[in-house]
C-alpha positions as CSV (number, residue, x, y, z in Angstrom):
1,X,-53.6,-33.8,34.7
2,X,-52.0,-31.1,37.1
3,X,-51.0,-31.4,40.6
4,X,-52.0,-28.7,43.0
5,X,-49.0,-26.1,42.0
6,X,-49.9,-26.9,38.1
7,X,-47.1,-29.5,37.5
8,X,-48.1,-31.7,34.7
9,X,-49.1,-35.4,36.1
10,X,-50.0,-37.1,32.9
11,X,-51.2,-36.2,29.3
12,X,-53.0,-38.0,27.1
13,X,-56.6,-38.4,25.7
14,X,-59.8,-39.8,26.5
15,X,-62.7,-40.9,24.5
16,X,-65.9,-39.1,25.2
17,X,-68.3,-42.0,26.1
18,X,-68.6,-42.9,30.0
19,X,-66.8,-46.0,29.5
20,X,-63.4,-43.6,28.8
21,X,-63.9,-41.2,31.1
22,X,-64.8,-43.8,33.9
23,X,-61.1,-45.4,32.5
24,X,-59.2,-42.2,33.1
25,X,-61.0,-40.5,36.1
26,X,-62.6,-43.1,37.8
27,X,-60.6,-43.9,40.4
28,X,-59.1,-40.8,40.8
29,X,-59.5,-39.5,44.0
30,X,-62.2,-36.0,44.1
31,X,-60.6,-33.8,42.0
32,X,-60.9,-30.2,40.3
33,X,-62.3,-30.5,36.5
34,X,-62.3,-27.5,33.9
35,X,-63.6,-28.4,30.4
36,X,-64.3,-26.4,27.5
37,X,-67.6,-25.6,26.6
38,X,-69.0,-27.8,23.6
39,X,-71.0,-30.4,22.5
40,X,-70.4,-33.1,25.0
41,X,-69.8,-30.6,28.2
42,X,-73.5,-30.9,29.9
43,X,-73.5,-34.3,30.1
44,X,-69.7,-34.9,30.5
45,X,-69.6,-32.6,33.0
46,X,-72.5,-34.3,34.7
47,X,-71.4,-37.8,34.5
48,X,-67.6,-36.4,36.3
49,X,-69.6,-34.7,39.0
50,X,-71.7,-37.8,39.3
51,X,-68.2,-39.6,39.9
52,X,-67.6,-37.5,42.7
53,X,-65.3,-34.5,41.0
54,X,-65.8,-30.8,41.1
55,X,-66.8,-29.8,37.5
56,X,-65.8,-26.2,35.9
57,X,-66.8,-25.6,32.1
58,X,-65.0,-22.6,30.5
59,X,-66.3,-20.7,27.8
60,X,-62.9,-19.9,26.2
61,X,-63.6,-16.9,24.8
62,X,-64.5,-15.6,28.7
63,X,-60.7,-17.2,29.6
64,X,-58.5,-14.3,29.4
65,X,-55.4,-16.7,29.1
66,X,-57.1,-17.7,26.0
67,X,-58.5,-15.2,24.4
68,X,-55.0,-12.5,25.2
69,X,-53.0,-15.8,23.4
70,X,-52.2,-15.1,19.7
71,X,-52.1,-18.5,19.2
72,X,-54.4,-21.7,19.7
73,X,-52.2,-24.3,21.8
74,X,-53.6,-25.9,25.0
75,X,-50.2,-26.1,26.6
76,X,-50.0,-22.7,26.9
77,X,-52.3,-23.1,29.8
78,X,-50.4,-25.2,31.8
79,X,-47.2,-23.7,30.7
């Protein structure tokens, strides 16, 4: 999790059912989402707009900060 200026808040996983999402971003207040696309996107991006959050699902390879990276490392976007 980032704040607004990108500084990391928290790291961690979730599980992908509603029960771990509703764990971890429950009782957030609204925030700004980004996923990758996959699988479970459609309907976990649903279920966190349903929770009140403002949903964005990335195809990485239209991510220029991912597809200019030589490597694969998901701290290089919040780095």
């Amino acid at each position: 999790m980032l704040d607004e200026q990108g500084e990391v808040l928290a790291e961690g996983s979730v599980a992908t059912t509603r029960k771990g999402f509703a764990q971890v971003v429950g009782s957030k207040p609204r925030s700004r989402v980004a996923l990758e696309v996959g699988t479970h996107s459609p309907w976990v991006s649903w279920y966190l707009a349903d929770l009140g959050h403002e949903v964005m699902v990335a195809n990485p390879r239209r991510v220029r900060l991912i597809t200019n990276s030589t490597r694969k490392d998901d701290r290089l976007a919040v780095g």
